[in-house]
Kinemage of the C-alpha trace (Angstrom):
@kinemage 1
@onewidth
@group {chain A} dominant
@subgroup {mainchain}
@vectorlist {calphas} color= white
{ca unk a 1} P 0.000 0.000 0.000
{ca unk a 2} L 1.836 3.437 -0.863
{ca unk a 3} L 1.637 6.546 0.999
{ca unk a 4} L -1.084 9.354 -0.449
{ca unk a 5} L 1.004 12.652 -1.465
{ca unk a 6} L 0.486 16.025 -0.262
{ca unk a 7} L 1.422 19.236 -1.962
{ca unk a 8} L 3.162 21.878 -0.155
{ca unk a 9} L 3.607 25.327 -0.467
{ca unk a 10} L 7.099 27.333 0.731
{ca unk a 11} L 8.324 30.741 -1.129
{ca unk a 12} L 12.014 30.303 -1.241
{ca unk a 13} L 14.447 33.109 -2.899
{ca unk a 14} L 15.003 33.426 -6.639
{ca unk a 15} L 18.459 32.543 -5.943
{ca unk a 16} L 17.648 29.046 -3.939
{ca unk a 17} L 15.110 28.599 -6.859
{ca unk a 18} L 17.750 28.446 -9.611
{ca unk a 19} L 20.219 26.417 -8.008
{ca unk a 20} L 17.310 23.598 -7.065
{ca unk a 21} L 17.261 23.780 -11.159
{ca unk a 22} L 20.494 23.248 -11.438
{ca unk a 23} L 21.218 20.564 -9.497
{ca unk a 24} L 18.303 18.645 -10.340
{ca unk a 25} L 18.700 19.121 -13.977
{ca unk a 26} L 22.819 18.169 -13.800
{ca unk a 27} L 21.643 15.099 -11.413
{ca unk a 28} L 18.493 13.767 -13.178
{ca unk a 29} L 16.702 13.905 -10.053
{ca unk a 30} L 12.871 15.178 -9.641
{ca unk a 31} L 12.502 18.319 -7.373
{ca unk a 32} L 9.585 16.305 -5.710
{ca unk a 33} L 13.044 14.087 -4.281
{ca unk a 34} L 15.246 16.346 -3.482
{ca unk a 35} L 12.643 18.196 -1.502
{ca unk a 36} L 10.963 15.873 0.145
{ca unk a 37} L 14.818 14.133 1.570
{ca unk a 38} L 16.233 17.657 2.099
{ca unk a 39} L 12.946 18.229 4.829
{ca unk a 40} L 13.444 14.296 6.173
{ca unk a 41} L 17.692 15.211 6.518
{ca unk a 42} L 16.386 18.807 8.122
{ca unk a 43} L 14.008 17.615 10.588
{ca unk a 44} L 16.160 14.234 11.563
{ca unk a 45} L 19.177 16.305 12.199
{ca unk a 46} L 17.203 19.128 14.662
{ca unk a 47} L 15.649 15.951 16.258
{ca unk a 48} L 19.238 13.963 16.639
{ca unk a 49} L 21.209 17.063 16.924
{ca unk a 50} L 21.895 19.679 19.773
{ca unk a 51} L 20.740 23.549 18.901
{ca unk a 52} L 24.107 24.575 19.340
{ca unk a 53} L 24.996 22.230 16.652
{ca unk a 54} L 23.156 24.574 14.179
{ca unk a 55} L 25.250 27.658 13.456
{ca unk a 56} L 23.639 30.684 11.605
{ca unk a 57} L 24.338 30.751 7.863
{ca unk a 58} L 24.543 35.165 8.439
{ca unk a 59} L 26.548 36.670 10.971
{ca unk a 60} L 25.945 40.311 11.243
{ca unk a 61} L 29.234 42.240 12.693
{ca unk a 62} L 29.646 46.206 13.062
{ca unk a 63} L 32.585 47.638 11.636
{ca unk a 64} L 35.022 46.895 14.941
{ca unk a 65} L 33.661 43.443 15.121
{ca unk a 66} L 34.304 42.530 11.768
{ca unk a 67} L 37.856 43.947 11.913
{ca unk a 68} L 39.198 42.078 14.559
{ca unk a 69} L 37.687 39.090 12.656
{ca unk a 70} L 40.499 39.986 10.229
{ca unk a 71} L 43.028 40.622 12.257
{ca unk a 72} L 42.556 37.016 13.691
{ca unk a 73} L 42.148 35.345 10.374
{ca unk a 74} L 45.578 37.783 8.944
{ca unk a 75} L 47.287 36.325 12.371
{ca unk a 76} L 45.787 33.736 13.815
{ca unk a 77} L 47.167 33.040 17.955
{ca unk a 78} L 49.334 29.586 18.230
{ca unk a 79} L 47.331 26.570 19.165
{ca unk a 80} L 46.461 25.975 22.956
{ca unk a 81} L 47.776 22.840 24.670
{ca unk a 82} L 43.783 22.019 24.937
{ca unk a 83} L 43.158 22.186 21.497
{ca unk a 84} L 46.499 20.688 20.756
{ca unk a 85} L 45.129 17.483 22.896
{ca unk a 86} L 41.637 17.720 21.468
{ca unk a 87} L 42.808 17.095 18.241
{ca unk a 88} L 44.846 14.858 18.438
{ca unk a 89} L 41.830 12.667 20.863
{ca unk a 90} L 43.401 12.722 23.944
């Protein structure tokens, strides 16, 4: 016995619009798919994950903010001992 379908109705940007094109049309995958496993991954991962696991996609920064960004990407401090040990799992 197979599951009825339901349509649903979401307004996404021009821009996510026209790379969902893309990708199904280079993959030769219905949009119907890769919609319907994109919400299954989404909702499985806020279920299985922690919130602080999601990290916004836009961080907004004022002018002093964003600089010392730079400065710490342009010279970034020497590893901690506790980083050091994290990564290497002990």
């Amino acid at each position: 016995m197979s599951t009825p379908n339901a349509q649903v109705s979401a307004t996404i940007s021009t821009t996510t619009k026209e790379k969902l094109d893309r990708f199904t049309e280079e993959l030769g995958l219905k949009k119907n798919f890769v919609v319907e496993q994109a919400l299954l991954f989404f909702m499985e991962s806020r279920r299985e994950l922690p919130d602080e696991a999601f990290i916004p996609t836009r961080l907004l920064l004022d002018d002093e903010g964003f600089a010392r960004v730079i400065d710490q990407l342009e010279a970034p401090p020497a590893p901690t001992t506790e980083l050091r040990e994290l990564m290497r799992g002990d």
